[in-house]
N, C-alpha and C positions, 0 to 999 in steps of 0.2 A: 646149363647156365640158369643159373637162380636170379629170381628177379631181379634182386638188388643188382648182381652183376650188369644185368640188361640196361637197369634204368643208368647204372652211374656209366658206359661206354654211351648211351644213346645223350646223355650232359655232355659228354667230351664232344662225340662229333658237332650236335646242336654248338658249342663254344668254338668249334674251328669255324663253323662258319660264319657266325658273328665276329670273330676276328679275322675276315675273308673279307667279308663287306664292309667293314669299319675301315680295312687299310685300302679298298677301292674307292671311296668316299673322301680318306684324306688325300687319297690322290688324283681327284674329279677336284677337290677343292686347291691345291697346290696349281694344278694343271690351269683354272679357274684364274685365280691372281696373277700366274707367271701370265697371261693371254692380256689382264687387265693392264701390267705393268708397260708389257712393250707396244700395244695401244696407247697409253700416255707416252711413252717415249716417243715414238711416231709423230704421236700431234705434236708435243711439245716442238721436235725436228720442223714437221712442217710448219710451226706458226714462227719460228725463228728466221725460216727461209723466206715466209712473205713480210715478214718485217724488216728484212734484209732488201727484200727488192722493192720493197716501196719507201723504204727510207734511204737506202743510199743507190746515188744517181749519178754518173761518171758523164762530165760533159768536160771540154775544150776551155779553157780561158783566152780572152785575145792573147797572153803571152804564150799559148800555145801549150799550159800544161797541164794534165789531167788531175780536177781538183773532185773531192764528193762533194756532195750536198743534202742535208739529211732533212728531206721534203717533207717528210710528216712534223717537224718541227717547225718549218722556216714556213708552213704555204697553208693556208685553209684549205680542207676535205672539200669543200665543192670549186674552189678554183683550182684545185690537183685534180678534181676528176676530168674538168674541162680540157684537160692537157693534151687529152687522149682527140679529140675531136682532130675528122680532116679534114687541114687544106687545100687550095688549092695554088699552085707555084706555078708561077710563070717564068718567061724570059722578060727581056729588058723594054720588049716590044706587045708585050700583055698577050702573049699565046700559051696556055694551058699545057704544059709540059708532065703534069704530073702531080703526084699528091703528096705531103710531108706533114705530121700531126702538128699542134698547134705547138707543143714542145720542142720541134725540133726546127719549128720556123723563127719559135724566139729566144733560142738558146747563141748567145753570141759567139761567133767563132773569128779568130783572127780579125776581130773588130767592127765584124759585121752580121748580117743573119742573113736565111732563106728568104728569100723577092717571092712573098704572096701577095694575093688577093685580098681586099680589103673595101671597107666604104663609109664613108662617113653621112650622115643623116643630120640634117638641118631644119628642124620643125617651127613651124611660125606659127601661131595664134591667129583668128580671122581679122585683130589688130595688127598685125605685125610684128607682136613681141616674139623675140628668139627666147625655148628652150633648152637651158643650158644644164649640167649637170656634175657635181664634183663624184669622181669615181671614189671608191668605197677599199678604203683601209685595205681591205683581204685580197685585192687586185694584185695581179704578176707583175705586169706591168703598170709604170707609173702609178700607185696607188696614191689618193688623195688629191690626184690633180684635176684642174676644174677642164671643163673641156664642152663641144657641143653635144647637140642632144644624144645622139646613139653611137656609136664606133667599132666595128666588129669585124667577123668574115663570115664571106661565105663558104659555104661547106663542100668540098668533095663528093657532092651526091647527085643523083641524075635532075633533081628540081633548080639545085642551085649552080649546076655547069651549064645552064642554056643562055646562051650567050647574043642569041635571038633578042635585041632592041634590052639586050641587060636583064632577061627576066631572071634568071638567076639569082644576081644581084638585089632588087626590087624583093623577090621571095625573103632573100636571108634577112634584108631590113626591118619587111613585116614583121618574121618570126623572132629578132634581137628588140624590136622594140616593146613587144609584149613580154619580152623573156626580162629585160631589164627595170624597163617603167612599166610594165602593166597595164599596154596602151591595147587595148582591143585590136583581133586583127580586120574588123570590119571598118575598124577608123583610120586604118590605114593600108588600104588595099594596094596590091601591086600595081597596076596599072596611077595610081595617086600621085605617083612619083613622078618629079622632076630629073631627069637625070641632066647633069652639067657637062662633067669632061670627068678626066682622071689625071690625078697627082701622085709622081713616084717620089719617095722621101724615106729617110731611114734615119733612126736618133735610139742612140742606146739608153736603157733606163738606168741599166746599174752594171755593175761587172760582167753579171752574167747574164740580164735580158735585156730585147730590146726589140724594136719594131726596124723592118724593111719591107715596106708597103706600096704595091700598086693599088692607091686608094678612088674610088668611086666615090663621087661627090654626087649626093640626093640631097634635092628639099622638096617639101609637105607643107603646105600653108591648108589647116583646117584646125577647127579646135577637139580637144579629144579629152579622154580622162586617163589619169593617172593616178598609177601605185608602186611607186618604186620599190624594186628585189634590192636589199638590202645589205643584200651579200654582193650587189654590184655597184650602188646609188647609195649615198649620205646626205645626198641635195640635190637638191633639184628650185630652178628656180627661172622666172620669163623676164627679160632684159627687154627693153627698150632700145629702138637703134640709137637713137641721141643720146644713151646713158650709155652704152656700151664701149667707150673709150673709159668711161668715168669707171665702170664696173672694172674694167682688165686693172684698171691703176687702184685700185682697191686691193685687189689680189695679190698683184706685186707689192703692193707697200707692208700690206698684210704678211707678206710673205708666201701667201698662199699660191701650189707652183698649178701652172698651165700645159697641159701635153703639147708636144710641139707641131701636131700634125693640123689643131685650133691655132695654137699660135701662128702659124704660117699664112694659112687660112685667111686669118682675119686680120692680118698685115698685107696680104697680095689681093685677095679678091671680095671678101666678104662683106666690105660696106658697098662696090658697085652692085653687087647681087641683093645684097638687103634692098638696099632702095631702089630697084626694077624687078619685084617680089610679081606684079603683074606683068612685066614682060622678059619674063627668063627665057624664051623664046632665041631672044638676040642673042644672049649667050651661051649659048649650048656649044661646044664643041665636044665633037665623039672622035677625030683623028688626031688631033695632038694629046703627047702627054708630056704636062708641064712636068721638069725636071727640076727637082726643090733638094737636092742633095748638097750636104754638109761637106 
């Protein structure tokens, strides 16, 4: 074999294997995209499916029939996240039966909801003006109505089930009134608290929410500072006893609406309790629970 022969067979093999590696490369790069592709497919799947289950929501209407609700439209991100939070449900007699998230205690069914726990916080001034507070547009329930200082529950958890002289209760009020107004919790420590009695009542807000409440009555007579969450509060404002007929008739003429668990409130008990701010003592009752049902 003469050179020339050598060099031009030793080009052939050297070009087989450049087109060896060129067609393993296109298919390191084909192989490459086809892995990209169905990774997007994937995600795209999975982001469909959590937009699926967080926008539609199958609950009950009172007439009994399974309607959606498309929550990422109709509800703000921090009061949908709140939905998840647990309750605590009682019986008719306020015994702790169990736990239901916040969602399924205010989703109405057959024209009523889950009997939780609940309390309402009544703050006075070292004058004796009551803080009062219009709820905040982004609210589930009753959004925009004026109502007293704090209104909440307490939680499903070992702090707020001790049911020992209400610490429980006292705890979640602490932790709702800093969470709403921005009240420090050293300005309003557990033990601060007045506890009264408890009110069962239940008023739907709309179709599909509504409160069924064994509600805990507290008041707090000190002065404190505030900064209302804004995604809870739009107002905030301290009333006068002798103005606060004048103030409710403002509201209504206004049009401006009232929660009903305030309105009750301050139709049944809340000017004898206003004016015996230093001797709530007399009124304490912890064995009856006043029945305010519609």
């Amino acid at each position: 074999m003469n050179s020339c022969e050598h060099s031009r067979k030793g080009d052939q093999a050297s070009g087989a294997g450049i087109v060896c590696c060129g067609q393993e490369s296109q298919e390191a790069v084909v192989s490459v995209v086809l892995c990209l592709s169905l990774t997007m497919a994937l995600y795209r799947i999975f982001e469909w499916s959590l937009l699926q289950t967080r926008t539609r929501f199958l609950h009950t209407s009172s007439s009994g029939l399974i309607k959606q609700s498309n929550f990422a439209e109709d509800i703000d991100p921090q009061q949908y996240a709140l939905l998840d939070e647990p309750c605590i449900l009682v019986d008719e007699n306020d015994t702790n039966i169990g736990t239901a998230s916040k969602r399924d205690c205010h989703l109405m069914q057959n024209g009523s909801s889950l009997l939780h726990r609940a309390f309402s916080v009544f703050l006075f001034n070292k004058t004796g003006e009551l803080l009062v507070h219009r709820r905040s547009d982004a609210k589930i329930t009753f959004p925009g109505h004026y109502t007293n200082t704090c209104c909440s529950h307490p939680l499903h958890t070992p702090q707020e089930t001790i049911e020992d002289n209400v610490w429980g209760i006292r705890h979640a009020a602490q932790r709702r009134l800093e969470f709403e107004l921005g009240i420090p919790r050293e300005q309003a420590m557990p033990g601060d608290f007045t506890y009264l009695t408890r009110i069962h009542y239940a008023s739907p807000s709309d179709g599909m929410w509504g409160e069924h409440e064994m509600d805990y009555i507290l008041f707090l007579q000190r002065d404190v500072s505030v900064n209302p969450n804004e995604n809870e509060v739009q107002d905030v404002r301290y009333v006068k006893r002798e103005d606060f007929n004048i103030f409710l008739k403002g509201l209504r003429d206004s049009n401006i609406p009232i929660t009903p668990w305030f309105s009750l409130i301050a139709e049944k008990f809340l000017p004898l309790w206003w004016k015996n701010l230093d001797n709530l003592h007399k009124f304490t009752d912890h064995n009856q629970i006043h029945r305010m049902l519609k």
